[in-house]
Residue, then its C-alpha position, 0 to 999 in steps of 0.5 A: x674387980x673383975x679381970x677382962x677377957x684376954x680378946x678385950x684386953x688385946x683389942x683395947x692394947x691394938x686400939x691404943x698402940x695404933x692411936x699412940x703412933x707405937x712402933x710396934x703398930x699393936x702387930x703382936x695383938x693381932x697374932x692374939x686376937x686371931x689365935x683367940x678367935x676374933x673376926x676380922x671385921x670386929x679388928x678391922x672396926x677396932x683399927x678405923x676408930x683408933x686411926x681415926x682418933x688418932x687422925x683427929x686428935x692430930x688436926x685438932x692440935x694442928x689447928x691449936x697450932x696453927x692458931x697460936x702460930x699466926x698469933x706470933x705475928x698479929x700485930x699487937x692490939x689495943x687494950x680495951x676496958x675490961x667487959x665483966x661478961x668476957x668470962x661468961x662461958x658459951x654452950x654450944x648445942x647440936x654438936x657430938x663429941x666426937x665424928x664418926x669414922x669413914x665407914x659411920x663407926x662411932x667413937x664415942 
């Protein structure tokens, strides 16, 4: 297995510290990125898209949340005859797998 250049390895650690919500925010990472030579605008780039996963991964579970919530207090509904299609899966089509960032940047 090929080992990743130390640049990469310091800029996937800043990416996960910063959508982990870690402490330490990925400070020391950054002090390494800039001791190796990486430009500002490739560290920037980095921390749009983990603030931005991290933000959507946070409404994401706001709204799951949210759901089952307002299910607590629905009023109980009637049980219905079981329908053999309510199990059919549903494709979607047109949608991306993810939203770009503010600037456009794509996580994906």
């Amino acid at each position: 297995m090929a080992d990743l250049h130390p640049s990469i390895v310091a800029l996937v650690s800043l990416a996960a510290n910063i959508a982990a919500n870690h402490p330490k925010q990925g400070l020391c990472q950054v002090d390494k990125l800039k001791e190796y030579g990486v430009a500002r605008g490739q560290i920037d780039t980095v921390i749009e898209i983990a603030r931005h996963l991290r933000d959507e991964a946070a409404q994401l579970l706001d709204a799951k949340f949210d759901e089952a919530y307002a299910e607590c207090f629905a009023l109980a509904k009637p049980k219905l005859p079981v329908d053999p299609f309510a199990n059919i899966a549903v494709v979607q089509t047109g949608g991306a797998c993810c939203t770009p960032t503010k600037s456009g940047q794509s996580c994906c």
